[in-house]
N, C-alpha and C positions, 0 to 999 in steps of 0.2 A: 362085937364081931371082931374077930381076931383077923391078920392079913389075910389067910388061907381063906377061910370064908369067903372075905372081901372079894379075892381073886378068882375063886369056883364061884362064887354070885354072879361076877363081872364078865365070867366067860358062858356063863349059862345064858344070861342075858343077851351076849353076843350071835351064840349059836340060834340061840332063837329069834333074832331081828334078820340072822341071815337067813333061816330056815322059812321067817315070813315074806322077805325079798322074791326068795325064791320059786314061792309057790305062788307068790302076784304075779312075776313075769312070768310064769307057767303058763298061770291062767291068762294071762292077757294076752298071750302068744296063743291059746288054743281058741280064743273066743273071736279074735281077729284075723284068724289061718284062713286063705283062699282055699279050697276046695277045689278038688281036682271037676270034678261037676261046676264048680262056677269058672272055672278058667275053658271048660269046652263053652259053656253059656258066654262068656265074653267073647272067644275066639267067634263062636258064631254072632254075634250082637258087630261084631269091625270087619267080620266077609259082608252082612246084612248090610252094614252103613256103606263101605266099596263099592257093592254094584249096584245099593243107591245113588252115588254119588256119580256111577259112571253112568247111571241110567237118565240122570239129572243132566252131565254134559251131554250126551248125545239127544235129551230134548230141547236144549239148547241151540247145538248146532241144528238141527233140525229145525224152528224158530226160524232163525237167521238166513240161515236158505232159502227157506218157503220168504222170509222178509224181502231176501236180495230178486228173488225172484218176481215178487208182487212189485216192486218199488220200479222193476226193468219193465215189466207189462205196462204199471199206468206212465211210467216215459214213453215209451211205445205207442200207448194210446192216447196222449197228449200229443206225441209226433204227429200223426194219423192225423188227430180233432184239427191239429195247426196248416194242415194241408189240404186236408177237406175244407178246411174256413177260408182258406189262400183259393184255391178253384173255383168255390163258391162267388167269394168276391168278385177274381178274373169274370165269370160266369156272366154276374149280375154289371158289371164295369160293358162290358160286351154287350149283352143285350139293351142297355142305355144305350151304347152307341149304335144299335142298329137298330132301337126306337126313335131316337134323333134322327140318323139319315131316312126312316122309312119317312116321318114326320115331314122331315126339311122337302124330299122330294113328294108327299103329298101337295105341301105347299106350292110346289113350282107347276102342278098342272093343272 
């Protein structure tokens, strides 16, 4: 094989290591391509997770109101239980003492 050969060998060889470069990132650019159909499927799939996500905070705050709310009633009715229990006592404290004096003045007649 004389230079010339050598060099048409060497260049044929080349053309064709680029001609198969070329049509691998062809391909691998057409087999990995988003699709204008799967970019409407993701835009809808991150609207879908958004007004999940807001439908998630406002059952939250929803939660915590209904929370702060419940948590205000049973102090309320703890307040109530603690004063009803306080009058009660007063009640029963009173009617001892005017079991005693009914008692004491039985005694004296």
């Amino acid at each position: 094989m004389d230079r010339t050969e050598f060099i048409l060998a060497t260049a044929f060889i080349l053309f064709l290591a680029f001609c198969l470069g070329w049509f691998a990132s062809w391909l691998i650019h057409r087999l990995t391509r988003v699709s204008q159909a799967d970019m409407g499927e993701l835009e809808r799939m991150a609207q879908a997770l958004h007004e999940a996500e807001e439908a998630r905070d406002e059952a939250l705050d929803q939660v915590e109101r209904r929370e702060t709310e419940t948590t205000n009633q049973l102090h309320q009715a703890e307040s109530e239980l603690r004063a009803a229990m306080d009058g009660l006592r007063e009640a029963r404290r009173e009617a001892e003492e005017l079991r005693a004096k009914l008692g004491h003045s039985q005694t004296k007649d």
